[in-house]
C-alpha positions in Angstrom: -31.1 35.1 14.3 -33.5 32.4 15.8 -31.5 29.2 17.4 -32.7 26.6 14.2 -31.1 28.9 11.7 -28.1 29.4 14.1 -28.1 25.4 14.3 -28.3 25.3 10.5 -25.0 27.5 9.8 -23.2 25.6 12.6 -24.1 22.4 10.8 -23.6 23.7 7.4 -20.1 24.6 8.6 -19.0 21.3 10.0 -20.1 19.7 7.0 -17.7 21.8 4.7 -14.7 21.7 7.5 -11.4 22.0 5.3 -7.7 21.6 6.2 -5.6 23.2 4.2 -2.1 20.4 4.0 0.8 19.5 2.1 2.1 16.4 0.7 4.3 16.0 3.5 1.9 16.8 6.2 -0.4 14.3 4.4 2.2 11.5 4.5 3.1 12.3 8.3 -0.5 11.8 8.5 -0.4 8.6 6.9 2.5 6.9 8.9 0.4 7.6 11.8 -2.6 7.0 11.3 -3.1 4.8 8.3 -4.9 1.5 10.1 -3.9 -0.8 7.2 0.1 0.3 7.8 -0.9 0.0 11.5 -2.0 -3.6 11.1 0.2 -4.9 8.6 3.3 -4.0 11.3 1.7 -6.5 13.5 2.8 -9.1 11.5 6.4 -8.3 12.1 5.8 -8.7 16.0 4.3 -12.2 15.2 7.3 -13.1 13.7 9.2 -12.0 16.5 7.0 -14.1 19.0 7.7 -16.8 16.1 10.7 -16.8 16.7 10.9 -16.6 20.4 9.1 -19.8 20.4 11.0 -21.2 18.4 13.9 -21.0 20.6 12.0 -23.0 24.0 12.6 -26.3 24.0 10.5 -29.3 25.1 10.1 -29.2 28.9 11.3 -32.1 31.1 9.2 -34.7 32.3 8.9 -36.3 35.7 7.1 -38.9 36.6 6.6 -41.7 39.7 5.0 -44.6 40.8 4.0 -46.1 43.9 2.9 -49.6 45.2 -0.8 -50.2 44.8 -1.0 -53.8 46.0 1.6 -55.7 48.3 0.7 -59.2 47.4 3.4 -60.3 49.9 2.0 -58.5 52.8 -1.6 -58.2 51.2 -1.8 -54.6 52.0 -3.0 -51.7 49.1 -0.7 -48.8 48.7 2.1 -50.1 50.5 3.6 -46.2 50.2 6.5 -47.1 52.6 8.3 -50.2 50.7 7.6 -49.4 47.2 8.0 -46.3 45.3 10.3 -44.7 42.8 10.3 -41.7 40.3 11.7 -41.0 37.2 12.7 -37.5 35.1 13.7 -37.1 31.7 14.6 -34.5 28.8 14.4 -34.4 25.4 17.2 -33.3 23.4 16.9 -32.5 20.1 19.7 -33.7 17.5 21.0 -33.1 13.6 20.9 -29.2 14.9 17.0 -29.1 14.9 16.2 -26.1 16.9 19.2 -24.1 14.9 17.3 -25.1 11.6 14.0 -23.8 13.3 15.5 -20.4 14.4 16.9 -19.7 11.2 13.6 -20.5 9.5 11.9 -18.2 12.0 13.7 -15.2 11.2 13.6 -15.5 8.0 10.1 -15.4 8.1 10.7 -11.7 9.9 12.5 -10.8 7.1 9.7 -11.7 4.7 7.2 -9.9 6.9 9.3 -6.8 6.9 9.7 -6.8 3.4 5.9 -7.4 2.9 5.3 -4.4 5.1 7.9 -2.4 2.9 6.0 -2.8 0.0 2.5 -2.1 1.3 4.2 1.4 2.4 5.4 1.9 -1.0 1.9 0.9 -2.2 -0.3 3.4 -0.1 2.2 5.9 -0.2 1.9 6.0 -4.2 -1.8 6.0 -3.5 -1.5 9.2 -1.0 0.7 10.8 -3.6 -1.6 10.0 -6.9 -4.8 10.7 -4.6 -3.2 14.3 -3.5 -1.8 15.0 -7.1 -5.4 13.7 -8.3 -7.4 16.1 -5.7 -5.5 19.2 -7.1 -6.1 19.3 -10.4 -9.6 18.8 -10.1 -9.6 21.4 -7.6 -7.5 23.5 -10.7 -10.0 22.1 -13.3 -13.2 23.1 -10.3 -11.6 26.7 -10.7 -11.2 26.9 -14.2 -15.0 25.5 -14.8 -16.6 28.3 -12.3 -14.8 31.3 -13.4 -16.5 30.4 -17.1 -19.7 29.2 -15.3 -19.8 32.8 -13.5 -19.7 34.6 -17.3 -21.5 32.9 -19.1 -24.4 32.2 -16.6 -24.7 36.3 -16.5 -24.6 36.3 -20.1 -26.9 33.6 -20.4 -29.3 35.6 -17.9 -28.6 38.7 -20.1 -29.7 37.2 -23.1 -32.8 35.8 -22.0 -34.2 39.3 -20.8 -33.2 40.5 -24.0 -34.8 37.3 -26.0 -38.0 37.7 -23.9 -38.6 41.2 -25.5 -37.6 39.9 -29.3 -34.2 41.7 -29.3 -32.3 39.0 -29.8 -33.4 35.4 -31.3 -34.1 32.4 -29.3 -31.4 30.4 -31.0 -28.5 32.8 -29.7 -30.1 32.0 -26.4 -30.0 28.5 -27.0 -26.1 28.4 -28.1 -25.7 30.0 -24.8 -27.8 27.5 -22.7 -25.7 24.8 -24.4 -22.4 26.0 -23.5 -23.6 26.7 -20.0 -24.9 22.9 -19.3 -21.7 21.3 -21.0 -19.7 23.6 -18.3 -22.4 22.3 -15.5 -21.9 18.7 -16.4 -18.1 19.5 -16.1 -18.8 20.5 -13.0 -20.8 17.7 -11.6 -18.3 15.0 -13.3 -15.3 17.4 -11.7 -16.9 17.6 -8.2 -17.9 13.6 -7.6 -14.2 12.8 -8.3 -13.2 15.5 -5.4 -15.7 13.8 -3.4 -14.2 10.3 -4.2 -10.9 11.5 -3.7 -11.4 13.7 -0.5 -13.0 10.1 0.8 -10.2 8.2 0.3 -7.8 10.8 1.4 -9.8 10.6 4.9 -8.8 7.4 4.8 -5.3 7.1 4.1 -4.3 10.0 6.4 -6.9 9.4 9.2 -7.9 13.0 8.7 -11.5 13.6 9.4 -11.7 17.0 7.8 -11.9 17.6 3.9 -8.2 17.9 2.6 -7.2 20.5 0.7 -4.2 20.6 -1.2 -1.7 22.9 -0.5 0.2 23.5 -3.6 2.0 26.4 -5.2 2.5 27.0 -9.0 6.1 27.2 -8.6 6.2 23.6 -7.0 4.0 22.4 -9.8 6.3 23.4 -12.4 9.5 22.0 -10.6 8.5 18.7 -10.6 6.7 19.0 -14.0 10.1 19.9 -14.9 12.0 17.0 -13.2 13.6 14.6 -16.0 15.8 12.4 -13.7 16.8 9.7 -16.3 17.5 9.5 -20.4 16.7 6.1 -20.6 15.6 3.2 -18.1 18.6 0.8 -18.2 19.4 2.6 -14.8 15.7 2.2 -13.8 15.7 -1.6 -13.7 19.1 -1.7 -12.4 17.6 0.4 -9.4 14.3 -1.2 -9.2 16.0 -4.8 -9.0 18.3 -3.9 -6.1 15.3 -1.8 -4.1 11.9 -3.3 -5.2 10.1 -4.3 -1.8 8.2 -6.8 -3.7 11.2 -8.4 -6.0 13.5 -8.7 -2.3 10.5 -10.3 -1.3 10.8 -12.9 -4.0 14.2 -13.5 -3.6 14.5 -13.8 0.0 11.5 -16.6 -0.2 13.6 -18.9 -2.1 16.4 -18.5 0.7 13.8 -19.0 3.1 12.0 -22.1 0.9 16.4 -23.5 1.6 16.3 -22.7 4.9 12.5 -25.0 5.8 13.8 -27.6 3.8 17.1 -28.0 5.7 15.1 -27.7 9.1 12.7 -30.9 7.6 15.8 -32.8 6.8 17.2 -32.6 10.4 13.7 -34.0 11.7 14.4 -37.0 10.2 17.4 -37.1 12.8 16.1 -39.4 15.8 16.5 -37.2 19.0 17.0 -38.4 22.0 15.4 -38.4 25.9 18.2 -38.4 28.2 17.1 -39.1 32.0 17.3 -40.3 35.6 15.2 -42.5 37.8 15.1 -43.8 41.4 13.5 -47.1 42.5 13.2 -48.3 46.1 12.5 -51.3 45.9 11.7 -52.5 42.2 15.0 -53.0 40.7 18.5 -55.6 41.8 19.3 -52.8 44.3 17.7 -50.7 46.8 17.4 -47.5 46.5 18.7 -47.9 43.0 19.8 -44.8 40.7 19.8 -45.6 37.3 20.4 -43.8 33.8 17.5 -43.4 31.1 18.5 -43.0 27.4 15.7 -43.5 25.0 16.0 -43.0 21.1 13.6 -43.6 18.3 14.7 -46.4 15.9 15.4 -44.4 12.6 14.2 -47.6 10.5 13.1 -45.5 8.2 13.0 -41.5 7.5 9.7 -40.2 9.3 9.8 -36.8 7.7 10.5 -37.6 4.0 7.4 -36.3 2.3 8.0 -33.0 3.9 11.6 -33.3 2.5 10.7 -34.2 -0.5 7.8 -31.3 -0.5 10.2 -28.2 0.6 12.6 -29.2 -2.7 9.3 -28.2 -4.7 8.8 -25.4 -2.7 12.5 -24.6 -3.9 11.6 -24.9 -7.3 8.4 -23.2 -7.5 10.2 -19.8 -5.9 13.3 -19.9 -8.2 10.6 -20.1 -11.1 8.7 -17.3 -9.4 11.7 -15.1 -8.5 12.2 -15.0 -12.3 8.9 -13.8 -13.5 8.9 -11.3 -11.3 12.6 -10.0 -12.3 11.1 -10.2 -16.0 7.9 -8.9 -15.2 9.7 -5.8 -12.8 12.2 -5.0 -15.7 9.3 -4.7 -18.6 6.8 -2.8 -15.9 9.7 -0.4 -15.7 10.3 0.3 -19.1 6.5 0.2 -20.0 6.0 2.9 -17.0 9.3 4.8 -18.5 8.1 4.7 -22.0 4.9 6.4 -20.7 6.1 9.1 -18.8 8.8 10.0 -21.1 6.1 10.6 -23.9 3.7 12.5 -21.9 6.5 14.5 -20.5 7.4 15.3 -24.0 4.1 16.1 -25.4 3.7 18.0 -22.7 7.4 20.3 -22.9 5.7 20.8 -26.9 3.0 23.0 -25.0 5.1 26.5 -24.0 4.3 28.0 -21.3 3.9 31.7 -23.7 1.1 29.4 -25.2 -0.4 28.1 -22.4 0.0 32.8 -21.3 -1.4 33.1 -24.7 -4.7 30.8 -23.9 -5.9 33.4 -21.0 -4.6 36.1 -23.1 -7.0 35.4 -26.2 -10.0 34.2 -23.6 -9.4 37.9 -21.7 -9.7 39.6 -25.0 -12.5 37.3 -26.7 -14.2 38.4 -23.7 -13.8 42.3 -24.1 -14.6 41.6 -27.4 -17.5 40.0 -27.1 -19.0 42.8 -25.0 -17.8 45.3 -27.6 -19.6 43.7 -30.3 -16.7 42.9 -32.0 -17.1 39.3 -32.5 -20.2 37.6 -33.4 -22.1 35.0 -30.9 -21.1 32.0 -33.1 -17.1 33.0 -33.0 -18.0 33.5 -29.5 -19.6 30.6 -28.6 -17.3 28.7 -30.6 -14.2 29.8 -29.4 -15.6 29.3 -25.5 -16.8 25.6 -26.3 -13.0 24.8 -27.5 -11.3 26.8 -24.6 -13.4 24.8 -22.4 -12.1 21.8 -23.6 -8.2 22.8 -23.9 -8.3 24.1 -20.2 -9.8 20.5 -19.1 -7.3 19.0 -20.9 -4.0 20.9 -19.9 -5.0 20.1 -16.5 -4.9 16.3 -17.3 -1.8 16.3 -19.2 0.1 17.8 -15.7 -1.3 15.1 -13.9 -0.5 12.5 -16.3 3.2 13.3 -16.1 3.2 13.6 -12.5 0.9 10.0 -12.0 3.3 8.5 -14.5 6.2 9.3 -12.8 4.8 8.3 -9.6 4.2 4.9 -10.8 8.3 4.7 -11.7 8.8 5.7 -8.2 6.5 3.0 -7.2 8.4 0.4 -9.2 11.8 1.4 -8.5 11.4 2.4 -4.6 14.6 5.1 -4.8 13.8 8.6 -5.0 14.0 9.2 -8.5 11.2 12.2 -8.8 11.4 14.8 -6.5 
């Protein structure tokens, strides 16, 4: 083997490099890897730093003065007669900084439950992405075991056209059934590309991904019927929906702002001490400093008067979203519920009885026993069955990933 065709395989190899995982290795994956998870957490050590700043207070100020013209003696900077220095603090009153560190951790709390939610989110879409990859992988399968036959009796037939044994239109009825199965398998293979793509993505996994799955699991949680009706569902999806808590907790946050903006109408005051050598009744005199803001009228009101909105508008929004939760809920219930049930109409002796009658019109076929039309015809509608069985499964399974998505409790499996 020369080095360029050694070069080619290594290439060729690397360019199809698979990793065989489950759905849990994939979410491990994910929590460690996931760069929008990774960011997003950030936002919870701002609000920490939020709130450690919140919690400084102003720092004190010193200041002095010194003679810069005796007129007396007629000297400049007369340093050694006349000099003094003064320091001062502010302190804050009507429980200001108590107001802003409440406000600050609540602000944590909102960025934890914003980071909740986005987990929720790109974990459904690892678990609809996965569930997604495998049954095109099923429905990739299905496609090229037909594909194999009926290429080689496609091949078969157009030997035995070529020397008037058989008419060009059987050929053609063949040729027909083998491009609707190729453009199957090109529609089947870009979505595994798409989907391998964006499963590099959410796990951080360079390689291809390929699902590891058994029939047995498949069936289990194709079987899974948690609930008979979705009065619990809302109940759940109230008390644990990320994005609801969110909601709620901002019009207990929207309280807390506008109780920090009322204090700042409360004048604070500076609070201090200064020497003076020579510039006041006594030498060397020590006096007390208290300095307060006149509070002729409220300096803050506006802001007041805008948090009460603020109030307002979240109390209005908290209730759309408990409406718009609850109907999502049953909408997403309704849905799984009756693809689950069209689905349990399909038994699983029928679905044994579809490869059954396939084996046999295939024996049959090459018996003689059945004509090319029955054939054909029979292969064109198994064909699109198989397709659709496939998308059936997954419709349950993305349907009932969207409920766990909406309630956020382990409902299916």
């Amino acid at each position: 083997m020369n080095k360029i065709a050694g070069l080619c395989i290594v290439i060729s190899s690397l360019m199809t490099a698979q990793q065989q995982m489950t759905l849990l290795d994939c979410e491990e994956a994910f929590q460690k890897n996931n760069l929008q998870l990774l960011a997003e957490q950030y936002n919870i050590n701002i609000a920490d730093a939020d709130i450690l700043q919140s919690k400084i207070w102003e720092l004190p100020q010193l200041s002095g003065q010194i003679n810069m013209y005796n007129p007396e003696g007629k000297k400049v900077f007369d340093v050694g007669h006349a000099k003094g220095a003064e320091i001062t603090q502010l302190i804050y009153m009507g429980g200001k900084k108590k107001n802003e560190i409440a406000f600050a951790k609540s602000n944590k709390e909102l960025a934890q439950l914003q980071f909740s939610q986005l987990l929720v989110d790109l974990k459904t879409q690892l678990h609809t992405t996965y569930y997604n990859l495998y049954f095109e992988k099923r429905k990739l399968e299905n496609t090229n075991r037909q594909l194999g036959y009926m290429n080689e009796l496609l091949a078969a037939y157009k030997i035995q056209s070529a020397k008037g044994n058989v008419s060009l239109k059987d050929e053609v009825r063949l040729q027909s059934i083998v491009i609707q199965l190729n453009n199957d398998k090109l529609s089947i293979n870009k979505n595994i590309i798409e989907l391998e793509q964006n499963l590099k993505v959410l796990t951080g996994v360079s390689d291809d991904i390929e699902p590891l799955f058994s029939d047995t699991e498949i069936k289990e949680i194709l079987l899974t019927q948690p609930f008979g009706d979705s009065e619990e569902l809302k109940e759940k999806a109230l008390g644990n929906n990320a994005d609801y808590q969110y909601n709620l907790k901002l019009i207990e946050n929207s309280k807390l702002y506008a109780q920090w903006q009322k204090s700042l109408n409360v004048p604070d005051i500076n609070v201090g001490a200064g020497w003076d050598q020579n510039g006041g009744t006594f030498k060397n005199e020590v006096n007390l400093m208290i300095g307060i803001p006149l509070p002729l009228w409220k300096s803050n009101q506006g802001n007041v008067e805008k948090a009460r909105y603020m109030i307002q508008q979240n109390q209005k929004n908290a209730e759309f979203q408990k409406l718009s939760l609850e109907t999502k809920v049953q909408a997403a219930y309704k849905t799984w519920k009756t693809q689950y049930d069209q689905l349990a109409e399909i038994k699983s002796t029928d679905l044994n009885n579809m490869d059954t009658i396939y084996n046999g019109m295939l024996k049959n076929f090459r018996k003689g026993n059945i004509s090319l039309i029955e054939f054909t015809d029979f292969m064109d509608s198994y064909r699109e069955t198989a397709l659709q069985i496939y998308d059936m499964k997954n419709a349950v399974i993305q349907s009932a990933e969207q409920l766990n998505q909406l309630v956020q409790t382990k409902i299916f499996y």
